[in-house]
C-alpha positions in Angstrom: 0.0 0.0 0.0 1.6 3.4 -0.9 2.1 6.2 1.8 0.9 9.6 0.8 3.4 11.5 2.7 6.9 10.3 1.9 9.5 13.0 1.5 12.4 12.1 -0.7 15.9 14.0 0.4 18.4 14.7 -1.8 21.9 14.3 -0.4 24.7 16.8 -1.8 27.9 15.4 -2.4 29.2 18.4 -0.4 27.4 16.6 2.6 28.9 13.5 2.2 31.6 12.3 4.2 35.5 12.5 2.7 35.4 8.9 0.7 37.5 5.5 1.9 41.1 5.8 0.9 41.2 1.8 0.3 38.4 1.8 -2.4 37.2 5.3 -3.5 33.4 4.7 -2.4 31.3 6.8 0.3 29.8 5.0 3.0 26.1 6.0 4.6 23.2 4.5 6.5 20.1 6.2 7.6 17.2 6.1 9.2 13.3 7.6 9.3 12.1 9.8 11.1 8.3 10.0 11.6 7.0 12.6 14.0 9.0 11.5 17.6 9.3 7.8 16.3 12.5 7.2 14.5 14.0 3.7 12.8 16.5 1.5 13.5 19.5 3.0 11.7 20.1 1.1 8.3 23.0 -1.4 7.4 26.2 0.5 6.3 25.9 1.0 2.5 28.6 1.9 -0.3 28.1 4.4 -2.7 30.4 4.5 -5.4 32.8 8.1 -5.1 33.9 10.3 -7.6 36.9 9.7 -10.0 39.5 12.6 -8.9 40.4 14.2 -12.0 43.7 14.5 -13.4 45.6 18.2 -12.6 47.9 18.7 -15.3 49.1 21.8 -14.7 51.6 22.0 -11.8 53.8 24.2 -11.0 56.0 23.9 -7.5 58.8 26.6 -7.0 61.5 26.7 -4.1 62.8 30.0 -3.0 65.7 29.3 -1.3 66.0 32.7 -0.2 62.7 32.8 2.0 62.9 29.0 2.8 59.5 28.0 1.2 58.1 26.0 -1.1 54.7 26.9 -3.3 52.8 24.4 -4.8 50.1 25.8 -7.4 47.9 24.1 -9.9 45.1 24.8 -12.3 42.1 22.2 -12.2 40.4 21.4 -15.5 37.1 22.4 -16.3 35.3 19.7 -14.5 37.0 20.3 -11.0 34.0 20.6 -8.6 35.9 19.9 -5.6 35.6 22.2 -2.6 38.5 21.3 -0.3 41.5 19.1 -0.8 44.2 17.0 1.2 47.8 18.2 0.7 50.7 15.9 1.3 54.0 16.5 1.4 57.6 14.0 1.5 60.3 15.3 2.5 63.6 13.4 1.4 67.2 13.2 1.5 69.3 12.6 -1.4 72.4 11.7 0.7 70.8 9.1 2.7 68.0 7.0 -0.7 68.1 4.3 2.6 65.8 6.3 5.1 62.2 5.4 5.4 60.3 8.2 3.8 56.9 8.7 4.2 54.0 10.9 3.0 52.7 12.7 5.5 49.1 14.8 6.0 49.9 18.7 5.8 46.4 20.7 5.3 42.9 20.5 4.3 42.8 23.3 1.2 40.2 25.0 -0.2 42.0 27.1 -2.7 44.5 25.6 -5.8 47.6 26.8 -4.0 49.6 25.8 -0.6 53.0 27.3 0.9 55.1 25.7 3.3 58.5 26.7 5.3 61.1 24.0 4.4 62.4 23.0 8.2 65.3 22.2 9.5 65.0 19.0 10.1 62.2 16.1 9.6 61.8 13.6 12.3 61.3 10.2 11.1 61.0 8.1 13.7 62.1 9.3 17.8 66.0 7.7 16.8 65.9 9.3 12.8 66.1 12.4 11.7 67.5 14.0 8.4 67.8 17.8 6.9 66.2 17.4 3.8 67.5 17.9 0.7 63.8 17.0 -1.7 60.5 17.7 -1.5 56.9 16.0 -3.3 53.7 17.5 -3.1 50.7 15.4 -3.4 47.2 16.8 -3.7 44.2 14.6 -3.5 40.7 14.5 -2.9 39.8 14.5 1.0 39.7 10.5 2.2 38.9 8.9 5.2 41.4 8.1 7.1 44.0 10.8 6.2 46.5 8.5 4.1 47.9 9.1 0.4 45.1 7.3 -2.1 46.0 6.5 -5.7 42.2 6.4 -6.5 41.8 9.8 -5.0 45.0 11.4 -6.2 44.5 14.8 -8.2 48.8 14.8 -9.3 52.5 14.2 -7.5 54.4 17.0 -7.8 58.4 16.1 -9.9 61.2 15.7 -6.9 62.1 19.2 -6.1 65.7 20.2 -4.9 65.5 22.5 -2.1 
């Protein structure tokens, strides 16, 4: 028998959770709400995310002089993504042995990001290097915060500070 009074939402994708870094899909449940009554909560479902597209203009410039580094891109025409997750790997070209690791800078919301290069990076509490390279990586926001090849918007070229 049909209700009368069912409401149909629409969620925006700007609503939705950041997607799974493991397979690219958003996952929701719900409920209904009917006057003070509400439902169990639904199973966990998986909706299928959005494929990040490719940047392909890049640009990343070290000024020694200052001590930065400025990553800045242009996204193509069907970029409709409000914030993004920068990453950033520090290396050192006189020690290719270390274990280097990408590492969660900032949540963006413009197609730029600035960083001081530092002194030193901290591997583990026993390692720690002055680096010598830098990657950016820019990608679409994930849950948790770790580098995603599905949600990857571009990897900056190995930079020489």
């Amino acid at each position: 028998m049909p209700i009368d009074n069912i409401k149909k939402i629409v969620i925006l994708k700007n609503d939705l959770p950041p997607i799974s870094a493991e397979d690219n899909s958003y996952y929701v449940r719900f409920r209904i709400v009917e006057g003070l009554r509400y439902s169990p909560w639904s199973a966990v479902n998986a909706v299928s995310g959005i494929t990040a597209p490719v940047v392909d203009q890049v640009s990343v410039a070290v000024d020694p002089t200052n001590k930065t580094v400025t990553a800045v891109w242009s996204p193509p025409a069907e970029y409709d993504i409000d914030t993004v997750f920068v990453y950033v790997r520090w290396t050192d070209h006189l020690q290719p042995s270390l274990p280097y690791e990408w590492r969660y800078v900032a949540k963006v919301s413009s197609t730029t990001y600035a960083t001081v290069i530092p002194l030193t990076v901290e591997l583990t509490s026993s390692i720690s290097f002055t680096p010598t390279r830098v990657e950016i990586a820019v990608q679409v926001p994930t849950y948790p915060k770790v580098r995603s090849l599905e949600a990857e918007l571009f990897v900056s070229d190995i930079k020489t500070l």
